[in-house]
Structure formats: C-alpha cells, structure tokens
N, CA, C and O atoms as a MOPAC input file, in Angstrom:
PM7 MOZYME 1SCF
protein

 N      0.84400 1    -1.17400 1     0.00000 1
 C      0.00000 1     0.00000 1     0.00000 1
 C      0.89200 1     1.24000 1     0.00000 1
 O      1.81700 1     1.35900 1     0.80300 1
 N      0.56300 1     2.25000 1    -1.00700 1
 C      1.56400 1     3.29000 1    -1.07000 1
 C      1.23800 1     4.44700 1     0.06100 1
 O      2.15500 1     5.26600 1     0.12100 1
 N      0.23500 1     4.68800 1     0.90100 1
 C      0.40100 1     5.52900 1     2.49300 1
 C      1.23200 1     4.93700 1     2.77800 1
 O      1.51500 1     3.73900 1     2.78600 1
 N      1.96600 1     6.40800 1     3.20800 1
 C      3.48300 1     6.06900 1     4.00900 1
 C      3.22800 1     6.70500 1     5.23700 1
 O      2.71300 1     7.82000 1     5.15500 1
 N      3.48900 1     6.21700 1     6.46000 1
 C      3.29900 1     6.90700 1     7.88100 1
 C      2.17100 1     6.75200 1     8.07500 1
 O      1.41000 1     7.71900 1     8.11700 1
 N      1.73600 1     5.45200 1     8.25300 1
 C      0.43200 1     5.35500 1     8.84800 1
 C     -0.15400 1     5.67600 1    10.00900 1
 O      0.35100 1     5.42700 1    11.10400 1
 N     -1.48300 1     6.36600 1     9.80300 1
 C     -1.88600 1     7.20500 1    10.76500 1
 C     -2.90400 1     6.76500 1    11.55800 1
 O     -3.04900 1     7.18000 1    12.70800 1
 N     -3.64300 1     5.93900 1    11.03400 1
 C     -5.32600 1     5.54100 1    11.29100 1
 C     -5.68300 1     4.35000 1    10.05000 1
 O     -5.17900 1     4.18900 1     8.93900 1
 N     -6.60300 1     3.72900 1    10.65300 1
 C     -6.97100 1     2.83000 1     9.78000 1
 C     -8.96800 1     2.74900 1    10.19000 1
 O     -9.50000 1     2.72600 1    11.30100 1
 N     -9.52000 1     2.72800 1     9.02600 1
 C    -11.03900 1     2.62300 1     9.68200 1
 C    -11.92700 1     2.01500 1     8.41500 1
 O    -11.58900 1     2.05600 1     7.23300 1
 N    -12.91300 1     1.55000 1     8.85200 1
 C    -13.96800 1     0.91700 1     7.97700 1
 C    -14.97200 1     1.20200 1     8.05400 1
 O    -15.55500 1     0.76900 1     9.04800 1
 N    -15.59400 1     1.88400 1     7.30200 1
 C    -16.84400 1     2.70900 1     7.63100 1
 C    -17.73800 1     2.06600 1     6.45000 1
 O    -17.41600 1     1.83500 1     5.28500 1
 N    -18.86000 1     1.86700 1     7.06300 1
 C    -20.33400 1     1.67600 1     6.04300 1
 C    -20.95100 1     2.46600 1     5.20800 1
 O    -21.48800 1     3.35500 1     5.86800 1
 N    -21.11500 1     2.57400 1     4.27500 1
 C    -21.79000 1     3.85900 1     3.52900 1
 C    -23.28000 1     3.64500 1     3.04000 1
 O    -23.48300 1     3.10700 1     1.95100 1
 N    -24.13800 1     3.99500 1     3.70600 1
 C    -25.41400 1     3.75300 1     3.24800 1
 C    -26.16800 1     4.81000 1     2.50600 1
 O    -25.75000 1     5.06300 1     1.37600 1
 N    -27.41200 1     5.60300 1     3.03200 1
 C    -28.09700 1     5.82800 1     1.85900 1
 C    -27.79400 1     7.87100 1     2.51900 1
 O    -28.18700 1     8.91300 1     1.99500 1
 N    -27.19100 1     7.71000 1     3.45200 1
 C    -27.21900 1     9.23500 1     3.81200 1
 C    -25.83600 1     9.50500 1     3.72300 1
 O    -25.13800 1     8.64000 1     4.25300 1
 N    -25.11000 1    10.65100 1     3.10000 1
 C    -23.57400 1    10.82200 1     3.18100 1
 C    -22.83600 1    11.16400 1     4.46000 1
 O    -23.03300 1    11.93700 1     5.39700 1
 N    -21.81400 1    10.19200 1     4.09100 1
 C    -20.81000 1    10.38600 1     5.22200 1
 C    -19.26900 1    10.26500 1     5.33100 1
 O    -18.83300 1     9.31200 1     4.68500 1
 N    -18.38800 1    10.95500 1     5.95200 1
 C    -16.97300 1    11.42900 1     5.54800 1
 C    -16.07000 1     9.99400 1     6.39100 1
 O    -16.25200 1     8.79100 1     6.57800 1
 N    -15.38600 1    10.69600 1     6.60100 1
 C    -14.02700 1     9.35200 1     7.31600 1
 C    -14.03400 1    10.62100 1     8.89900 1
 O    -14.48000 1    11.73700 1     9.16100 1
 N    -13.33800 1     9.67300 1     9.48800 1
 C    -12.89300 1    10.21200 1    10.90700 1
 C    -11.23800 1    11.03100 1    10.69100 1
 O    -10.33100 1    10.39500 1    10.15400 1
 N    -11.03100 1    12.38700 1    11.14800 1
 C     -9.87800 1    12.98300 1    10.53700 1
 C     -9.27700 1    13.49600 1    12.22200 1
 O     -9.38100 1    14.54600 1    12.85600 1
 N     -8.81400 1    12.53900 1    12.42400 1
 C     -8.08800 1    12.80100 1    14.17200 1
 C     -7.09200 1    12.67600 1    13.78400 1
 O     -6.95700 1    11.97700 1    12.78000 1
 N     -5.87300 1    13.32700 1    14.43300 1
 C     -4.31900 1    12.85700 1    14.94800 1
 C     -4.54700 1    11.43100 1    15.19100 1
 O     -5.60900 1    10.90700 1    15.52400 1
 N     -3.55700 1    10.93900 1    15.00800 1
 C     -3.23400 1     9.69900 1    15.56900 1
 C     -1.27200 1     9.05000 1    15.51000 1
 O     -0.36100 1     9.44200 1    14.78000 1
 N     -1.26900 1     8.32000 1    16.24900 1
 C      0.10600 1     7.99900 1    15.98600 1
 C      1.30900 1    10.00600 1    15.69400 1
 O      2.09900 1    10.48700 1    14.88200 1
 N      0.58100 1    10.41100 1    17.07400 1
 C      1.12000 1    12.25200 1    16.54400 1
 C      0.75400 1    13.09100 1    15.68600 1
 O      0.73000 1    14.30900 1    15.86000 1
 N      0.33400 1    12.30400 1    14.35500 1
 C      0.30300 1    12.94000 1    13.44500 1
 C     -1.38300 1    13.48600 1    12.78000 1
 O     -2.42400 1    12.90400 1    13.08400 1
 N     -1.33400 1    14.37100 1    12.09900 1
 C     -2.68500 1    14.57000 1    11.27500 1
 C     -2.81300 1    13.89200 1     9.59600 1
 O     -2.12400 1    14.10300 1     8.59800 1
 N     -3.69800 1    13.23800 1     9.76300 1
 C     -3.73500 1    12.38600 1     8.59600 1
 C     -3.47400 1    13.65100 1     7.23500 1
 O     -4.10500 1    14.70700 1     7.20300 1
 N     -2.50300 1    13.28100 1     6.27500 1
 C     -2.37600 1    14.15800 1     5.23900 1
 C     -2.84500 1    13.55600 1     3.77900 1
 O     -2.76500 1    14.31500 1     2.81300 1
 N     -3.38100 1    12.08100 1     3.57100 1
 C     -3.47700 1    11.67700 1     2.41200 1
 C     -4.25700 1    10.04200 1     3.09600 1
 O     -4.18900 1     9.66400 1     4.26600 1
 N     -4.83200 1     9.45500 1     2.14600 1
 C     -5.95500 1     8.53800 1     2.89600 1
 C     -6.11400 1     7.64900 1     0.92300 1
 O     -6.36000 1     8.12600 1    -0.18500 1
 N     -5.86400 1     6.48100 1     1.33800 1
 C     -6.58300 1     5.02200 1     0.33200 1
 C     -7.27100 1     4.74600 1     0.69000 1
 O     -7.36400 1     4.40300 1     1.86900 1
 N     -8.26800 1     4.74000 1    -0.25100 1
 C     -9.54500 1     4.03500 1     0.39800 1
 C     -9.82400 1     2.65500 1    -0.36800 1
 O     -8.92800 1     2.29200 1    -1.13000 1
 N    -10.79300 1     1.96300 1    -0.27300 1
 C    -10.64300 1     0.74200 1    -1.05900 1
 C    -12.27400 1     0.36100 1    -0.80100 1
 O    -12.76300 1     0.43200 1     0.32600 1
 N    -13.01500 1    -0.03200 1    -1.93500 1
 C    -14.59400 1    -0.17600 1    -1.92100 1
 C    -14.66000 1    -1.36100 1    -1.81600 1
 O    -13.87300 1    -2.11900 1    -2.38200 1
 N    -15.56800 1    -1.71800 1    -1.10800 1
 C    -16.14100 1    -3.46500 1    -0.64600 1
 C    -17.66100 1    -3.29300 1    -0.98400 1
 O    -18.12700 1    -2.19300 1    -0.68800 1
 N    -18.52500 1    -4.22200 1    -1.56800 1
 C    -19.79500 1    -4.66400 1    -1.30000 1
 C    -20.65600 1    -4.30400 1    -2.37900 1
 O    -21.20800 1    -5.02600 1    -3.20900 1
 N    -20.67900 1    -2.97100 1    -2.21800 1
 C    -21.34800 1    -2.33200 1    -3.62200 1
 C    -20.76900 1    -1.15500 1    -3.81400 1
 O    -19.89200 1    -0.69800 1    -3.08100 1
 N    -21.35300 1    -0.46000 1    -5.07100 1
 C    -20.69200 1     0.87200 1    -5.55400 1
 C    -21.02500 1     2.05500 1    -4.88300 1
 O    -21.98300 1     2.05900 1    -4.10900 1
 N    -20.25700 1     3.20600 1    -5.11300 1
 C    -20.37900 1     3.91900 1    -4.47300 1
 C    -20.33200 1     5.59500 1    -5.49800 1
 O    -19.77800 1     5.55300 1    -6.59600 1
 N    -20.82400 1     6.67300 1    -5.10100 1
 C    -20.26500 1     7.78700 1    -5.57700 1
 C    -19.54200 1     9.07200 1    -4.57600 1
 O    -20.28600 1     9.63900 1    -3.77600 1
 N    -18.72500 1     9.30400 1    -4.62700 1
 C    -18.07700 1    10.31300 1    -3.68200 1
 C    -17.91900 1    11.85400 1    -4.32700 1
 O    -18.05600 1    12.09100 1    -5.52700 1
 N    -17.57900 1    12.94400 1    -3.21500 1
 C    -17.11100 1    14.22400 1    -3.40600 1
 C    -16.01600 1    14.79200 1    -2.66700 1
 O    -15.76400 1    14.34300 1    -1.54900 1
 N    -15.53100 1    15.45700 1    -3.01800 1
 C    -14.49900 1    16.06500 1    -2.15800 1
 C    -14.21000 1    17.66100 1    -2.44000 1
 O    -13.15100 1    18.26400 1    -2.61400 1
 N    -15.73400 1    18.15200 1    -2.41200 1
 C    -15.50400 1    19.60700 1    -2.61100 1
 C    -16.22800 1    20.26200 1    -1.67000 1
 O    -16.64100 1    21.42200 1    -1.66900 1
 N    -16.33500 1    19.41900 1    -0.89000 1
 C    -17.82600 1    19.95500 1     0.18200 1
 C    -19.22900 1    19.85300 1    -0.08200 1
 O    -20.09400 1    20.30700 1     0.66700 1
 N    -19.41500 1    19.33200 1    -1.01200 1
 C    -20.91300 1    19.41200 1    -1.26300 1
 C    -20.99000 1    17.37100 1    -1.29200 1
 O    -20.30100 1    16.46800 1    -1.76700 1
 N    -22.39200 1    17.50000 1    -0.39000 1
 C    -22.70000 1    15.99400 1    -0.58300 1
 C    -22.47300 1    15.32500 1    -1.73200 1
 O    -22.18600 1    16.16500 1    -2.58500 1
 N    -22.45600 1    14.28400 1    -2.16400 1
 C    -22.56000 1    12.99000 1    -3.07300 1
 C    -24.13900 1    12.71800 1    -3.21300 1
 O    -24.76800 1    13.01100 1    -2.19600 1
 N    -24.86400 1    12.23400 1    -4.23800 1
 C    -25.96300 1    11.46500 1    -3.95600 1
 C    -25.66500 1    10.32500 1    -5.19100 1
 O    -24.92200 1    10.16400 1    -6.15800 1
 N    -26.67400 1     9.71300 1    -4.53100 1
 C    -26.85200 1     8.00500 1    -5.69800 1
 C    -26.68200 1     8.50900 1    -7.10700 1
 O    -25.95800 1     7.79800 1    -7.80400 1
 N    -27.24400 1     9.69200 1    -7.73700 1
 C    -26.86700 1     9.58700 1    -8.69600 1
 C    -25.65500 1    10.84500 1    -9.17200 1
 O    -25.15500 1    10.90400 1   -10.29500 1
 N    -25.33500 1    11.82900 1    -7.98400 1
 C    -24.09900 1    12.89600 1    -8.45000 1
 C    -22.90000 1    12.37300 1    -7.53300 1
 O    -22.82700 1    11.82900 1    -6.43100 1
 N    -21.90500 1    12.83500 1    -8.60300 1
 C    -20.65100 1    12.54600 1    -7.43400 1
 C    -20.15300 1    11.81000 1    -8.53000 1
 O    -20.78900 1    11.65900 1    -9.57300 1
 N    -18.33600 1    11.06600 1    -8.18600 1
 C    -17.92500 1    10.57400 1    -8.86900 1
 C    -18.18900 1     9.26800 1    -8.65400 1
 O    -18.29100 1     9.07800 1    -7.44200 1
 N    -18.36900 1     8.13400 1    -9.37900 1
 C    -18.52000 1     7.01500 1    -9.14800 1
 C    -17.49000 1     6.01300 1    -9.56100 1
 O    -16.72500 1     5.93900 1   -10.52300 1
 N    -17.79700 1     5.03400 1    -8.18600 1
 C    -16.80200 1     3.80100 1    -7.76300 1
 C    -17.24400 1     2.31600 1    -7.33900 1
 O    -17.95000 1     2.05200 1    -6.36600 1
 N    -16.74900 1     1.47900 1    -8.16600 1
 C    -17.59700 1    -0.18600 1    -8.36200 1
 C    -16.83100 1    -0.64900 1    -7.03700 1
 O    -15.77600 1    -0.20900 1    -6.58100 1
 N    -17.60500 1    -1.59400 1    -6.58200 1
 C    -17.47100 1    -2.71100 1    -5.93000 1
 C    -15.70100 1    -3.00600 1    -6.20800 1
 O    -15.32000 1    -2.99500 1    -7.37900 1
 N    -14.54600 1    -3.29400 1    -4.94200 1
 C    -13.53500 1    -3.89900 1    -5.82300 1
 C    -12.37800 1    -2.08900 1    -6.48700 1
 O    -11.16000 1    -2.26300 1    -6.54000 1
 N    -12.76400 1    -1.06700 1    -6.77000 1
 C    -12.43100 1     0.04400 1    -6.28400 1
 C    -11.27300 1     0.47400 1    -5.88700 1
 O    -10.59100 1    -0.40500 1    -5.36100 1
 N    -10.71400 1     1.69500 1    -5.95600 1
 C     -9.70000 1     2.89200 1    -4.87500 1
 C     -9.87300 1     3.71000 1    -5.68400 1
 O     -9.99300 1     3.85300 1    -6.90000 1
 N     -9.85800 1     4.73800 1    -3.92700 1
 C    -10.06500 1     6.40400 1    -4.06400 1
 C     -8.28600 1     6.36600 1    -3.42000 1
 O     -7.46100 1     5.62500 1    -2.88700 1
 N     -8.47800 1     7.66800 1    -3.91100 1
 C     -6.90700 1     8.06000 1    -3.47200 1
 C     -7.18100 1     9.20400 1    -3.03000 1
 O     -7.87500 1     9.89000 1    -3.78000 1
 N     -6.75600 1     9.82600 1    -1.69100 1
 C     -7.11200 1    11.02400 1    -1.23400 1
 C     -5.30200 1    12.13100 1    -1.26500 1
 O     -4.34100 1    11.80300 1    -0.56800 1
 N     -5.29500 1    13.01400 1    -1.94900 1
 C     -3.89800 1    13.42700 1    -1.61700 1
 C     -3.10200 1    14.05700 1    -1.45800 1
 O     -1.90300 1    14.09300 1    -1.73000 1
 N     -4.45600 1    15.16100 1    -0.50900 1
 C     -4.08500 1    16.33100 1     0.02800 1
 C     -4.83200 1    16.53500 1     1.19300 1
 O     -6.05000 1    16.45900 1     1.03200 1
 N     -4.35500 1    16.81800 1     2.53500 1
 C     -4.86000 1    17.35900 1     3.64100 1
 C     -6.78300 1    17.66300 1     3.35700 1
 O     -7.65800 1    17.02300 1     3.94000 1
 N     -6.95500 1    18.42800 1     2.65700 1
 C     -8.05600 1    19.15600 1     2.36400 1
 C     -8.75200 1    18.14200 1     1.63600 1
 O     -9.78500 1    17.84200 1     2.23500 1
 N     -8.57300 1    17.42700 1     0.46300 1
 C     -9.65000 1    15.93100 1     0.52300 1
 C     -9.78700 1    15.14500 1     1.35300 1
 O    -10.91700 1    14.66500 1     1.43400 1
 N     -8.99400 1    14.77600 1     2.09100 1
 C     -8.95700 1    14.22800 1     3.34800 1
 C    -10.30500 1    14.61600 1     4.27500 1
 O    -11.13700 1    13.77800 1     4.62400 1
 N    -10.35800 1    15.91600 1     4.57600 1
 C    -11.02100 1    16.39000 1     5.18500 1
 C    -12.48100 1    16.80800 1     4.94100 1
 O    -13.32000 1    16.93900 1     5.83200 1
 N    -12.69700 1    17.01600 1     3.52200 1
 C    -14.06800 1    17.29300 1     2.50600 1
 C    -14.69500 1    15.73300 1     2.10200 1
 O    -15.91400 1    15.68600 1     1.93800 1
 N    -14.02200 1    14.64400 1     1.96200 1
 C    -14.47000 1    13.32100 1     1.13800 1
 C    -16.13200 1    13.11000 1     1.65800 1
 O    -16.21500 1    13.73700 1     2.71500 1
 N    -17.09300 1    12.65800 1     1.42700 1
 C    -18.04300 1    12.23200 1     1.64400 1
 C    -18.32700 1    11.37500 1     0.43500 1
 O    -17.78900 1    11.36300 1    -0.67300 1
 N    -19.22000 1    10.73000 1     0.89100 1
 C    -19.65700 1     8.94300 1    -0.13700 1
 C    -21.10700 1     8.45900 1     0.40900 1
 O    -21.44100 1     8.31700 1     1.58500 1
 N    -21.63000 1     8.31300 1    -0.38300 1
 C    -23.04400 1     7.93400 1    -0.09200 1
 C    -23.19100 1     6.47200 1    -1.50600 1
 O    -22.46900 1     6.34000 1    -2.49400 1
 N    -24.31500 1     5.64000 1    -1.09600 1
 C    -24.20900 1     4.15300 1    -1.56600 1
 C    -25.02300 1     4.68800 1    -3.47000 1
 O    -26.02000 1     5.38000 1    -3.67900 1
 N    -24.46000 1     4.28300 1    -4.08300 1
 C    -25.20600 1     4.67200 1    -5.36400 1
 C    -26.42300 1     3.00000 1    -5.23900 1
 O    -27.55400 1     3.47500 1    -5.34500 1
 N    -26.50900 1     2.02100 1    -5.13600 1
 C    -27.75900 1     1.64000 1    -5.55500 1
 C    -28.53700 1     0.97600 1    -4.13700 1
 O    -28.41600 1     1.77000 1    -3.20500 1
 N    -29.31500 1    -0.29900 1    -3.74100 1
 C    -29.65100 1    -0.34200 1    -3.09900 1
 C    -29.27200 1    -1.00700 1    -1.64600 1
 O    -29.99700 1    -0.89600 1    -0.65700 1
 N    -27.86500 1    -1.80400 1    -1.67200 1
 C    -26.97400 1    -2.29300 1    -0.92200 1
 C    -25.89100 1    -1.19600 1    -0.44600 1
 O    -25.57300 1    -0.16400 1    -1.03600 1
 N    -25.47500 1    -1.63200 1     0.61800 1
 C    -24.77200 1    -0.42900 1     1.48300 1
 C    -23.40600 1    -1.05600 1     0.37600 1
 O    -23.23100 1    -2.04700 1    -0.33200 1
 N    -22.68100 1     0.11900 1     0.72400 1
 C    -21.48200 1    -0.71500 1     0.23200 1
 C    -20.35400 1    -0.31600 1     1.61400 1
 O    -20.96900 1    -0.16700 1     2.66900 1
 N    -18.79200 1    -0.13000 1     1.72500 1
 C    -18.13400 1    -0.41100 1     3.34100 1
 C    -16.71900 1     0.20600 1     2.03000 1
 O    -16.56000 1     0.05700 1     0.81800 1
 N    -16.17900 1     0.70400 1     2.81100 1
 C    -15.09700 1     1.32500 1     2.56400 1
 C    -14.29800 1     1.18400 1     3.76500 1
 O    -14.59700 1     1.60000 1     4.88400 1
 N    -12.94600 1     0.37400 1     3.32400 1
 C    -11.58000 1     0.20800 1     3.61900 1
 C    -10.77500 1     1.76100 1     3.74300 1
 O    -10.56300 1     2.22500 1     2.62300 1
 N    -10.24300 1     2.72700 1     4.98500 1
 C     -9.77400 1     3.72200 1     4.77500 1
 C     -8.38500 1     3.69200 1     5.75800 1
 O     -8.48600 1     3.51200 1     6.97100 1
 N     -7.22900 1     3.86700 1     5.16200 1
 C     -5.67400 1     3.64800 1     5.71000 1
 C     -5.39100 1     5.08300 1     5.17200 1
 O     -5.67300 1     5.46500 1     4.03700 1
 N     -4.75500 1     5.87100 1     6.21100 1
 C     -4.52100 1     7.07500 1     6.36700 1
 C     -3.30000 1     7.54700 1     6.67400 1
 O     -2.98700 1     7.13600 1     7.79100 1
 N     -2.17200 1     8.45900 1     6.02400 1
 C     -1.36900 1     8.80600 1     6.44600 1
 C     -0.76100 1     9.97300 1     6.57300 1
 O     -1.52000 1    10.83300 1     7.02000 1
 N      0.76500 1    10.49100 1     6.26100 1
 C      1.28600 1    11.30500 1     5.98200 1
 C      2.11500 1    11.90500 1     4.86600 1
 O      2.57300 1    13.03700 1     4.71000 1
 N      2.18200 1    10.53200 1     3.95700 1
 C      2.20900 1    10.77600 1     2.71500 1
 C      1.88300 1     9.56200 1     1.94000 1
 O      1.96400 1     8.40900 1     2.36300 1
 N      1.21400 1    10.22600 1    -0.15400 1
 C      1.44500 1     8.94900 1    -0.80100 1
 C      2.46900 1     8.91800 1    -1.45500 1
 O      2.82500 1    10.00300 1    -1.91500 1
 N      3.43700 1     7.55300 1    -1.79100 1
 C      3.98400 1     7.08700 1    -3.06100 1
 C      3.43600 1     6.55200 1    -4.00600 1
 O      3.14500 1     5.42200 1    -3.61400 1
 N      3.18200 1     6.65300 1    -4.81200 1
 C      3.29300 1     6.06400 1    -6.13700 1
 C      3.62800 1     5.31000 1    -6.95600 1
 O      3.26600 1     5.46400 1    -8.12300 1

C-alpha cells in the first residue's frame, strides 16, 4: 500500500445518507493523504464539500480505490451508496502517498 506513515486505519459503512471518514491525529500525526478501497457495492463520492448522492458525485464499483492526496480531501471526502446495498469502505490514512 503506497500511504506512508500510517496514521489511522477505519472501515466505515456507507449507506443511503452521506458520510466522511474520521480525521483525528493519531500515531502524533494529522492524517495528510488517505486510500480508500470499496467493498460490497458501488459507491459515488465528493471532495468539494458538497454531498454525493446516488446519482451525483464521482462514481466507484465494488472492488475500487479512491486516493485522497491532500490534507483538504482528506477532510471534505463524503460517499453515499449509489444503488440499493450499502457498500463499506476500507480507509488507511497517512502522511504521505507514493506512487
């Protein structure tokens, strides 16, 4: 996995109302960049501040990665479930990505 300085690790459910990641210090640090990885069903996300819905936002299949990779997406991401199954997002957080 290219997060380097891992910060946090979390698995969050995404159902039918939008919702972001948890953005705490951890391990000292403030998470600066975040992989995410989609499980279950698809999903659509934002990272400009404005919600996601089932049908706006960018969209992401089952099987999936978001790459977050700047402080400020980090902090804006929200994801809501595009069809009728929740889908669960894999999120490993750090201080920097490689490539």
């Amino acid at each position: 996995m290219p997060v380097q300085g891992h910060v946090r690790y979390e698995s969050i459910t995404v159902s039918g109302t939008p919702i972001g990641m948890t953005v705490t210090a951890g391990n000292g640090f403030i998470p600066q960049v975040a992989e995410i990885t989609v499980e279950a069903n698809a999903l659509r996300y934002r990272v400009d501040g404005t919600d996601p819905a089932a049908d706006e936002g960018h969209e992401v299949e089952d099987g999936g990665k978001i790459v977050l990779l700047n402080q400020g997406e980090v902090n804006l991401f929200r994801a809501i479930k595009r069809d009728a199954g929740d889908a669960i997002i894999r999120v490993s957080q750090g201080v920097d990505y490689v490539s």
